[in-house]
N, C-alpha and C positions, 0 to 999 in steps of 0.2 A: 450805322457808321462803320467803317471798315479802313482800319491803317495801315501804312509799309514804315516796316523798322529798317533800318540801315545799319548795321556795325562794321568798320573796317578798323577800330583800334588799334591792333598789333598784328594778329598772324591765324587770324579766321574773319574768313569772306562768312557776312551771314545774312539774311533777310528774313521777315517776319510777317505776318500778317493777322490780324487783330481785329478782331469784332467789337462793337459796341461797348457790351459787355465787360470787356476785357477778357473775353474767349480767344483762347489760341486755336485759330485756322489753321499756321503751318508757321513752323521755324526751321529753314534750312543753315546748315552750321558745316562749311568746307575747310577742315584744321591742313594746315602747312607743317604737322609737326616733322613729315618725312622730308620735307625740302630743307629743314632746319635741324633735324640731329645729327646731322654729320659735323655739325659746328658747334652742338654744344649749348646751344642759345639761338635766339630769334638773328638773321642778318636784316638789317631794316630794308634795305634796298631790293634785296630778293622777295621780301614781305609786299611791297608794294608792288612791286611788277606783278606777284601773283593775284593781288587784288583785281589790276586792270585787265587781269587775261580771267577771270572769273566772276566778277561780280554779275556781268550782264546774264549769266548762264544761272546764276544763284537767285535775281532777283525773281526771272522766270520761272525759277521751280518752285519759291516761296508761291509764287503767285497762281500756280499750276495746282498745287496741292489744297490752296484755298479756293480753287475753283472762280477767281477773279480776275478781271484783268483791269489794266491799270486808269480805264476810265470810270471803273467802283470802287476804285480806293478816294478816300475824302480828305484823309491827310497825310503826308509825309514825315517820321521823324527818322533821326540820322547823328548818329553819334560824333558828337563834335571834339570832345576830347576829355582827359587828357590821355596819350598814346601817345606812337610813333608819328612824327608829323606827315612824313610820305604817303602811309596805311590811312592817315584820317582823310587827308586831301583827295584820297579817290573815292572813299563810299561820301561825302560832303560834296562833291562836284559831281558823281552820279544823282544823287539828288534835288540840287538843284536845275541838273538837265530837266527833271522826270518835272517839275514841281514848277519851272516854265514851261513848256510844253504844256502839260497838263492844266495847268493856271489852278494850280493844287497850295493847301496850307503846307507851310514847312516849318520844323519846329528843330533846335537844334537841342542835344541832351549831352548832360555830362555822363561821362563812362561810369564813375565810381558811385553816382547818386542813380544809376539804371542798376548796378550791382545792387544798391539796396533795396530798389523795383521789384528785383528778381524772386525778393522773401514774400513780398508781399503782395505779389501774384497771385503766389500759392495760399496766403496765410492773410484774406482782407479782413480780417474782420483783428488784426493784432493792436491795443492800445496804447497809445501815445501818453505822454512822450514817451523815447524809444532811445536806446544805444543802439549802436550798427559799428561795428567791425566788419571791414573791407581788406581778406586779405586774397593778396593776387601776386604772380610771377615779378607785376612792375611795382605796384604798392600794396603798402599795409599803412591802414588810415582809420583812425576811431571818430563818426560824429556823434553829434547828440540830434535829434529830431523832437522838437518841441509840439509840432505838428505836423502832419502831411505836408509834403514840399518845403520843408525848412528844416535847411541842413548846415549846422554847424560843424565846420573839423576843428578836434580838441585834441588829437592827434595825428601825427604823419610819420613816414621815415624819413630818418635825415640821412640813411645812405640803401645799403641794399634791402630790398623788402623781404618779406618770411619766404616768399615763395622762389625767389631770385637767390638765396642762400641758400636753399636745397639743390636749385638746379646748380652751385658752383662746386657744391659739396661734390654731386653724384658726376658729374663733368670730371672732376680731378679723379676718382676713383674708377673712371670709363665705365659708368655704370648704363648709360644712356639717357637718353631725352626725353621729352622732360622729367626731368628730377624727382619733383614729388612724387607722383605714384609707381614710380619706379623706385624710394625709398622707401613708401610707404611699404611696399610688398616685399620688400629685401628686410624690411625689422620686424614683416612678421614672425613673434616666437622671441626675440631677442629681449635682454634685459634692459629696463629703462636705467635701471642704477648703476650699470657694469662700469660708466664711464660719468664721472661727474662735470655738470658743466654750471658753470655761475649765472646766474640772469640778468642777463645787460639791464643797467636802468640809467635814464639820464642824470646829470650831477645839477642839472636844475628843477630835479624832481618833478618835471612836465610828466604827460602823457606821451611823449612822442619817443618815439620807435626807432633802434640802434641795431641794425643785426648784421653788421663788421667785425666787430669786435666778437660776437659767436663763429664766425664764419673763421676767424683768422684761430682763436682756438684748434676748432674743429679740425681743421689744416695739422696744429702741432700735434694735437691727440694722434694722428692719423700718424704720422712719422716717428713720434716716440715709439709709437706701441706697434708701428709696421704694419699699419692695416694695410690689405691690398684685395683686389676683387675676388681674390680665393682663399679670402684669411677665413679661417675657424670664427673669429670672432665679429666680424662683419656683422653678421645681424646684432649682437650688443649694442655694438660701435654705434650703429644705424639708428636704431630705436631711443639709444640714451641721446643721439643728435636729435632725433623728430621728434622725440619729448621736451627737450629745452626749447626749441623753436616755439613746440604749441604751450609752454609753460611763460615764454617768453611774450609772446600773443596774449593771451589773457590776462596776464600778470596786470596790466593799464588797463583793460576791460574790469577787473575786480575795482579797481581803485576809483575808476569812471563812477563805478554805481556808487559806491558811499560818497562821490560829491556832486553826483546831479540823481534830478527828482527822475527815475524813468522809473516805468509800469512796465518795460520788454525790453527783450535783447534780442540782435538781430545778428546772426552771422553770414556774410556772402561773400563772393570771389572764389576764384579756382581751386585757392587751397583748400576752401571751405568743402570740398569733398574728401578731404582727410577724414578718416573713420575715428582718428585717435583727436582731431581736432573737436571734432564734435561732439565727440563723445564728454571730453572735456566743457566743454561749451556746455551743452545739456545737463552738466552737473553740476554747472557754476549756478546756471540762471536755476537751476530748483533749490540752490540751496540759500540761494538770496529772494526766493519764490515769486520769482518772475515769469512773466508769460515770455515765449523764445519761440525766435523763428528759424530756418536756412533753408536756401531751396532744394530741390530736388537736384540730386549728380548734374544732370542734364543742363540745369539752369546754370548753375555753378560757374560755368566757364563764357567766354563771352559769345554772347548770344544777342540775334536782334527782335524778341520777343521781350525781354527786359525793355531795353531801347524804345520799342511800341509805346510800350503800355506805361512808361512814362512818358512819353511824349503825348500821349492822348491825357493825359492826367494834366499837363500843364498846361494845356491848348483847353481846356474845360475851363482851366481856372482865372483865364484870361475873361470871361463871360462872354455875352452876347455882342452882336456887332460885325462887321466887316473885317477882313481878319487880309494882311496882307502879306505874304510870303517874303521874307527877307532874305533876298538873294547874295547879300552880302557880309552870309553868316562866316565865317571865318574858323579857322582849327586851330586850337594850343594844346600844345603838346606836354605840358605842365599841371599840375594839381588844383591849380587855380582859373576860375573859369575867371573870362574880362568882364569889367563891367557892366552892367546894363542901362 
């Protein structure tokens, strides 16, 4: 059995192809980050137009490298949301073409529950239940997995995400795009303590995620003390920021674990290739001596290999039978998938 992944979420055209197994054949992944540094952030409308001038060139070469062509592929999955509504509507409507035409299964997948696909690609054999932190440029999101395929959110941001408060940081200080690993590399050597910052926490003592209120901080630290992109103390400045982000991040992942039963932690999303994030990460779960996953750099970002390989997971679980393409899968651009 052989699947195509679709992702057009935000601001990488990407296609996948996927063996039985859950062997990766070929993940092509075309980033827009140089149509979008001039601006600082993703433009959504420039995002999409570059989807429809790329995907058909992307899905080819997914398909080229797997040495397939699209009458051995056996099912279809296609990230449905949540993203940018423009961005999802073209790799969802490419899909559907492929998936009529071909009178192909089509499965639609959420973005943030393929991010935690992405761990466990790499890592099948990890024991449930499971925490999973999801953090990325658009979200930062904590579920719990009691099982494979069952995904509770016990956490969300209620404004900007971890990864979306580094790109606004490095933006103001014209550091360039995107932000994180462009801070990442600007704090290495710097002092995490140089610059003290408080760790947001909600006043309803939820799980869920505030990172405004660090961002607007980080803003006045930056003015009082005159940082600017050739200050001496830049790297402090930097590091004491990407420390409170990832101190910020974990902080509801520690508390997660003392009030649900998990056996593992899962880290995934873009940020998740932070070296100080994970490293973090990797300290928490052996000190609470849990089995812990994240994936590989690679994986990290959005990819349509994640995508695959859950969409082949859920299309299993559906069992045997006639299986009939639903062409009238639809995109939301929101955290919450519709109904079923």
């Amino acid at each position: 059995m052989r699947v195509l992944g679709i992702e057009t979420s935000c601001d990488e055209t990407s296609a996948a192809v996927l063996g039985g197994e859950g062997e990766v054949l070929s993940n092509v992944v075309l980033s827009q980050d140089e149509i979008h540094a001039p601006y600082g952030g993703v433009v959504p409308e420039l995002a999409s137009r570059r989807h429809i001038e790329t995907i058909d060139t992307v899905v080819r070469e997914a398909l080229d490298r797997a040495r397939a062509g699209l009458d051995q592929i056996d099912l279809l999955a296609v990230t449905q949301g949540p993203g940018l509504i423009g961005s999802l509507l073209v790799g969802l409507s490419f899909a559907k073409g492929l998936a009529y035409y071909f009178k192909k299964p089509l499965i639609g997948v959420d973005h943030l529950q393929a991010h935690i696909e992405a761990a466990l690609l790499e890592n099948p054999g990890l024991p449930f239940p499971a925490l999973a932190l999801v953090v990325s440029g658009g979200h930062t999101s904590l579920f719990f997995l009691e099982k494979p395929l069952s995904y509770e959110v016990i956490g969300r941001t209620r404004d900007d995400a971890a990864g979306e408060a580094l790109d606004k940081i490095a933006k103001f200080l014209g550091l360039g795009y995107p932000g994180g690993p462009v801070i990442e590399k600007r704090a290495s050597g710097g002092k995490v303590k140089a610059f003290p910052f408080s760790a947001p926490r909600m006043s309803d003592r939820s799980l869920d995620y505030s990172f405004s209120g660090l961002k607007t901080a980080a803003l006045k630290t930056i003015r009082d003390n005159k940082i600017s992109k050739g200050s001496r103390r830049m790297a402090d400045f930097l590091a004491s920021f990407e420390q409170a982000v990832v101190g910020a991040v974990l902080d509801n992942l520690g508390r997660a674990v003392s009030e649900r039963p998990a056996q593992s932690l899962i880290l995934c999303g873009g940020v998740a290739r932070n070296k100080r994030l994970r490293a973090e990460f990797e300290k928490l779960a052996r000190a609470e001596r849990l089995a812990f996953a994240f994936p590989s750099p690679k994986l990290c970002t959005d990819n349509a290999a994640m995508t695959a390989s859950l969409g082949l997971k859920k299309f299993r679980a559906l069992g045997p039978g006639p299986f009939v393409p639903d062409l009238g899968l639809n995109a939301y651009p929101r955290v919450s998938a519709p109904a079923e």
